[in-house]
C-alpha atoms as an extended CHARMM CRD file, in Angstrom:
* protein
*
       127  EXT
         1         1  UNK       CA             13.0970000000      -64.3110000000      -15.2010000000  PROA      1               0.0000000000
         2         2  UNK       CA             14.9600000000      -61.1770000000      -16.2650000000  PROA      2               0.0000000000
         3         3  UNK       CA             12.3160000000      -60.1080000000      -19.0340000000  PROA      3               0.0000000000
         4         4  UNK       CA              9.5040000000      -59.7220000000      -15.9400000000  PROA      4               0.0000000000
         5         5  UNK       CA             12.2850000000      -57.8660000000      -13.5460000000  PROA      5               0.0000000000
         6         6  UNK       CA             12.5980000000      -54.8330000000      -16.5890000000  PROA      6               0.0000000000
         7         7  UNK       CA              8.6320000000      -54.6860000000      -17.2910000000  PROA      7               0.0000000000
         8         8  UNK       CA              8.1060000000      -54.0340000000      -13.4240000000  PROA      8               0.0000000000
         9         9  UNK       CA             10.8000000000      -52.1430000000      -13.6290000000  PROA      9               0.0000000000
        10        10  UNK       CA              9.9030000000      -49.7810000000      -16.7780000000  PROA      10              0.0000000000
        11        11  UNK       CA              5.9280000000      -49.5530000000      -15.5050000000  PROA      11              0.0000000000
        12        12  UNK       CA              7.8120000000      -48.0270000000      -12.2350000000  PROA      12              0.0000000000
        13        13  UNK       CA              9.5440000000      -45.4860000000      -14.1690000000  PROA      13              0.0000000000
        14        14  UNK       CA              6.5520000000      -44.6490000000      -15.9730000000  PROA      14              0.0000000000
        15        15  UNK       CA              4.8870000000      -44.0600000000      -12.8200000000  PROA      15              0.0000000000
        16        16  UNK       CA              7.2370000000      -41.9980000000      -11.2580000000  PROA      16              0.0000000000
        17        17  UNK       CA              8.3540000000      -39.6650000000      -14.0780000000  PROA      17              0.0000000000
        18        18  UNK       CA              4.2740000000      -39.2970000000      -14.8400000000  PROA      18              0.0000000000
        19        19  UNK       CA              3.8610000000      -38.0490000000      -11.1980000000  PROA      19              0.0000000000
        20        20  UNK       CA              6.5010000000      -35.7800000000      -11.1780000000  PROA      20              0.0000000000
        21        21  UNK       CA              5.1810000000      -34.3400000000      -14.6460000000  PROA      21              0.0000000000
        22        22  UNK       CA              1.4630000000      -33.8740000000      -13.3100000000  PROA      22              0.0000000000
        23        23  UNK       CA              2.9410000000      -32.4040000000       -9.8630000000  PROA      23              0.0000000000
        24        24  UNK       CA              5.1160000000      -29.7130000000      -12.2590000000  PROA      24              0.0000000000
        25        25  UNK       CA              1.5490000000      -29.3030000000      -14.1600000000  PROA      25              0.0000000000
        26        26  UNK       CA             -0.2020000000      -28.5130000000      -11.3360000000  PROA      26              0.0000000000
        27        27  UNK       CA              2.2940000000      -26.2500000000       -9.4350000000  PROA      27              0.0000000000
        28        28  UNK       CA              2.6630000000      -24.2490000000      -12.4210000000  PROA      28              0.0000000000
        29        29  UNK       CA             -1.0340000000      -24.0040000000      -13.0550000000  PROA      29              0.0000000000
        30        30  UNK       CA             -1.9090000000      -22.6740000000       -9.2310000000  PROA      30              0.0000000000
        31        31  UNK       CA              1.4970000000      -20.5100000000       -9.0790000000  PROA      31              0.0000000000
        32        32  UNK       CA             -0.5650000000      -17.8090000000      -10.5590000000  PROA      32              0.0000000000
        33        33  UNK       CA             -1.3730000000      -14.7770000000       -8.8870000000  PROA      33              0.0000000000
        34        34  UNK       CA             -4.9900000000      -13.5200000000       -8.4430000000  PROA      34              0.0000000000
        35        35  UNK       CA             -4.6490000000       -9.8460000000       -8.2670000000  PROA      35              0.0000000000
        36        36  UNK       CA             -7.7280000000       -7.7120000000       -6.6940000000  PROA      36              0.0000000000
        37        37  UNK       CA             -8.0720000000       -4.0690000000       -6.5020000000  PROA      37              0.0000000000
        38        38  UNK       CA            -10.0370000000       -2.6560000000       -3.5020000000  PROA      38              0.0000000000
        39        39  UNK       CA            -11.2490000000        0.6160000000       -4.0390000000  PROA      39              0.0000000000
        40        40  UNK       CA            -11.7290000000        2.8300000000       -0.6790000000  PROA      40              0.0000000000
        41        41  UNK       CA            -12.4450000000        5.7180000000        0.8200000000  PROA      41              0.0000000000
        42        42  UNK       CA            -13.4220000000        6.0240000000        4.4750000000  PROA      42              0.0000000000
        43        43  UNK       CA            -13.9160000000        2.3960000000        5.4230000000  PROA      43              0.0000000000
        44        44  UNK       CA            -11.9470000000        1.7270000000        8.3940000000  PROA      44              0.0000000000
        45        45  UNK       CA            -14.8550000000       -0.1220000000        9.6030000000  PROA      45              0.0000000000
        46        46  UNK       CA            -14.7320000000       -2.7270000000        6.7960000000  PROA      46              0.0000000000
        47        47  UNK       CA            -11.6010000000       -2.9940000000        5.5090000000  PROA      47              0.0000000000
        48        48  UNK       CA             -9.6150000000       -5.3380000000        8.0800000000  PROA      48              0.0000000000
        49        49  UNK       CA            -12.6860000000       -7.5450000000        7.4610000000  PROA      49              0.0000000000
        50        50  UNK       CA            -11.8830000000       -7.3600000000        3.7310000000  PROA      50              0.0000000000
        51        51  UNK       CA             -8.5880000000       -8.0250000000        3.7100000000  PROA      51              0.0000000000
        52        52  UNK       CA             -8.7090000000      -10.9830000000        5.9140000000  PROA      52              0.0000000000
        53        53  UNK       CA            -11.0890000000      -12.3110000000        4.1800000000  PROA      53              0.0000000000
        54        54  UNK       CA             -8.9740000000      -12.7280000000        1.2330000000  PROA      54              0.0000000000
        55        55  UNK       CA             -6.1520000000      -13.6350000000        3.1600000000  PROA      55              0.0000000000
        56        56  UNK       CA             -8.1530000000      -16.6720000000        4.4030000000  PROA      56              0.0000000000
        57        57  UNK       CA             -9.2830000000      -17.1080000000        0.8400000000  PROA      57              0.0000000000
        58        58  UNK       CA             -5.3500000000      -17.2360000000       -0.0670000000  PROA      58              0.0000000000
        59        59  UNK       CA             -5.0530000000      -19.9620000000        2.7070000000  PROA      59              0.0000000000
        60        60  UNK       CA             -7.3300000000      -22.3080000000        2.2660000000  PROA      60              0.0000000000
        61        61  UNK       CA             -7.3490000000      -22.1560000000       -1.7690000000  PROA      61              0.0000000000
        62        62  UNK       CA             -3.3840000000      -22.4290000000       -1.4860000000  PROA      62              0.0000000000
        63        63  UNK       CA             -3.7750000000      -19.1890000000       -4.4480000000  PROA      63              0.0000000000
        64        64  UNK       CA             -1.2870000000      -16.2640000000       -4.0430000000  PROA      64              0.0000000000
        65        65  UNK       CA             -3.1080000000      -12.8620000000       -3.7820000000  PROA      65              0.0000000000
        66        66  UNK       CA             -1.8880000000       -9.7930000000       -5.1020000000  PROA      66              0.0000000000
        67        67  UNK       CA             -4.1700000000       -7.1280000000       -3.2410000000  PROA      67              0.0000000000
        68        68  UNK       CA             -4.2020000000       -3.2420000000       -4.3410000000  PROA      68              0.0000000000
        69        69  UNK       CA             -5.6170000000       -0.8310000000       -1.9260000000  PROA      69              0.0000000000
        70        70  UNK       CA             -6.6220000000        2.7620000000       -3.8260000000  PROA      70              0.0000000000
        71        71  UNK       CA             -7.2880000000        4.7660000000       -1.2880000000  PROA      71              0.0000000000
        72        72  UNK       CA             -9.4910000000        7.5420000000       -2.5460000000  PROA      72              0.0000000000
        73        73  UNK       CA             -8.9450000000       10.5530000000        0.0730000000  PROA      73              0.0000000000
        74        74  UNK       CA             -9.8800000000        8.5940000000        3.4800000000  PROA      74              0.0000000000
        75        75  UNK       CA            -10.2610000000       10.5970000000        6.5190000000  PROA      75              0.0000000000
        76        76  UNK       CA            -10.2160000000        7.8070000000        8.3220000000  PROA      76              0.0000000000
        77        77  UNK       CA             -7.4540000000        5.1270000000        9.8670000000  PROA      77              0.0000000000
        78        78  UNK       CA             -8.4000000000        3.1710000000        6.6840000000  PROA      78              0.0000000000
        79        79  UNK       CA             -4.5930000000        3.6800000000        5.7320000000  PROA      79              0.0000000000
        80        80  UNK       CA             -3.2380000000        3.1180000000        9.1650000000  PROA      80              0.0000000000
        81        81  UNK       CA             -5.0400000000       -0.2680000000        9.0880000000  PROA      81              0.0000000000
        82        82  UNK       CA             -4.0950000000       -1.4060000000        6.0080000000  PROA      82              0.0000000000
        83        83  UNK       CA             -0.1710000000       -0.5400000000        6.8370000000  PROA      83              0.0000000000
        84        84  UNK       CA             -0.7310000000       -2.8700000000        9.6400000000  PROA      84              0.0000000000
        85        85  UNK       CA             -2.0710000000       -5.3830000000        7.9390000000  PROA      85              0.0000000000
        86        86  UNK       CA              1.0580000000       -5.3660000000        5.0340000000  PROA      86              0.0000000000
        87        87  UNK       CA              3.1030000000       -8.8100000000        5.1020000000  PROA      87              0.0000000000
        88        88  UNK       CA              0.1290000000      -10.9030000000        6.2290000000  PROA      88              0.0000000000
        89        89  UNK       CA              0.8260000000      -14.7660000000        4.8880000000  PROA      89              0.0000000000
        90        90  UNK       CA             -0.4010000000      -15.1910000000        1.5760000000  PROA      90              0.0000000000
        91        91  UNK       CA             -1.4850000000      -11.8150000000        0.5110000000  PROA      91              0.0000000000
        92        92  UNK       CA              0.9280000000       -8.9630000000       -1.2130000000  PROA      92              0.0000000000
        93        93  UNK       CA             -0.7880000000       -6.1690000000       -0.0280000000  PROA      93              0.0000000000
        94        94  UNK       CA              0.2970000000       -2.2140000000       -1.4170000000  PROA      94              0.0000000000
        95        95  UNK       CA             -1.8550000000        0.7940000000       -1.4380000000  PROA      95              0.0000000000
        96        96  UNK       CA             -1.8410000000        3.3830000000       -3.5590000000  PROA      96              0.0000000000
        97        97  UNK       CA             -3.7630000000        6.6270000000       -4.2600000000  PROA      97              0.0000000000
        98        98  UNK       CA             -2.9750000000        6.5720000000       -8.0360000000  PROA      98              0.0000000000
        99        99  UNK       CA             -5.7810000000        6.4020000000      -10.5360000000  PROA      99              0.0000000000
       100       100  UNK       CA             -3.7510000000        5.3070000000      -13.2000000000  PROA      100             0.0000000000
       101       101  UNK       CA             -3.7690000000        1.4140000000      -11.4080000000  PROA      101             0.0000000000
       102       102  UNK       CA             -7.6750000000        1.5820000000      -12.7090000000  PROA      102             0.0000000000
       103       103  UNK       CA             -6.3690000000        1.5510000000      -16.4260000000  PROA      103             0.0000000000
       104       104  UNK       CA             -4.9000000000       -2.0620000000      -15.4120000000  PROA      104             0.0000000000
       105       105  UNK       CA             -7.8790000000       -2.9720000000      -14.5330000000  PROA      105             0.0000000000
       106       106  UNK       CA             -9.0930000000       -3.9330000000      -17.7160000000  PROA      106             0.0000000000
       107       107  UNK       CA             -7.2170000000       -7.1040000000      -17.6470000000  PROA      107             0.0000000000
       108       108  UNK       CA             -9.5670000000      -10.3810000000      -17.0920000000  PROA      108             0.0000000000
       109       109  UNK       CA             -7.0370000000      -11.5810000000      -14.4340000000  PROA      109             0.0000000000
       110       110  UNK       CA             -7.6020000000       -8.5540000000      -12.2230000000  PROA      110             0.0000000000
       111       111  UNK       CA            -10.6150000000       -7.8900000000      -10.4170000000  PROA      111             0.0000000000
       112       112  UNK       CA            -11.7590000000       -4.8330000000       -8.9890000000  PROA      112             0.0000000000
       113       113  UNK       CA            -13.9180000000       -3.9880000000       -6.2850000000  PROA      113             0.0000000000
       114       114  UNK       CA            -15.3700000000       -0.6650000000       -5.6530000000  PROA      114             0.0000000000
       115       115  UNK       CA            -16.1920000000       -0.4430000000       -2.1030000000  PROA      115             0.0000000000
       116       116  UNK       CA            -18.0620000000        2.4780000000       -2.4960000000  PROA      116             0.0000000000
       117       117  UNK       CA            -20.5740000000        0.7960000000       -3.8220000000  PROA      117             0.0000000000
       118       118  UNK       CA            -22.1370000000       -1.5260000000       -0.6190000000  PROA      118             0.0000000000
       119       119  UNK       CA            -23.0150000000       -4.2780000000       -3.3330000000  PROA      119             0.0000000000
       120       120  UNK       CA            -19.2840000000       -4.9020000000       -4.4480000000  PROA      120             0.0000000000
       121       121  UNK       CA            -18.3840000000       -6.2600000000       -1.1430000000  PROA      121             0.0000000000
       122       122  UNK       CA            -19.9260000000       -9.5640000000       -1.9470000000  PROA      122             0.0000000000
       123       123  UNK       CA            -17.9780000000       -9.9670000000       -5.0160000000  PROA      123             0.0000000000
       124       124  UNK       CA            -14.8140000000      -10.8680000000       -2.3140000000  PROA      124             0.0000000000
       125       125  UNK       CA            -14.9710000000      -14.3260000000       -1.2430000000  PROA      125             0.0000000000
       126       126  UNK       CA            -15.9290000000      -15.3370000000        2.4080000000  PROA      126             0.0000000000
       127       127  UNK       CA            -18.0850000000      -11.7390000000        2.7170000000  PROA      127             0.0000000000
């Protein structure tokens, strides 16, 4: 009577510690951060758009965004609206005017999008 008790007892352990290894596997897999950089210059039209987009992206793919805003000499409100858009739920959002974030851009886990070019917009999802 005993001998059955520890097998049920052993599978249960099994199961447990093999769920809590696959939910480690999995929260470690999708803690990664998908960084894109948004190039700009005068889009204050577009660019709310754009970065909800990927902030609903970030929601409903439960990924953590890392978005980089070069600004490229905007006479615009296409930095006021991105200021206001900074600590939006899912999304780390900074802008720079630096060039030199293009050299990290050569990394396969970035992705840049030049929004100069009216094509690139369809590279972010939900466009």
């Amino acid at each position: 009577m005993l001998t059955p008790l520890l097998w049920i007892l052993s599978a249960y352990a099994l199961a447990v510690a093999a769920v809590h290894v696959y939910h480690a596997w999995q929260k470690r897999k999708t803690a990664r951060r998908i960084h894109y950089i948004l190039v700009t210059s005068n889009h204050e039209r577009q660019i709310e758009w754009y970065i909800r987009a990927l902030g609903l992206y970030a929601l409903i793919s439960g990924k953590r965004l890392r978005l980089t805003v070069l600004d490229l000499d905007s006479n615009d409100d296409t930095l006021g609206i991105i200021h206001r858009l900074e600590g939006m739920a899912g999304v780390e959002l900074s802008v720079t005017t630096d060039f030199a974030v293009l050299s990290s851009a050569a990394n396969p886990e970035i992705r840049m999008i030049d929004l100069r070019n009216p094509h690139e917009a369809g590279h972010i999802p939900y466009v």
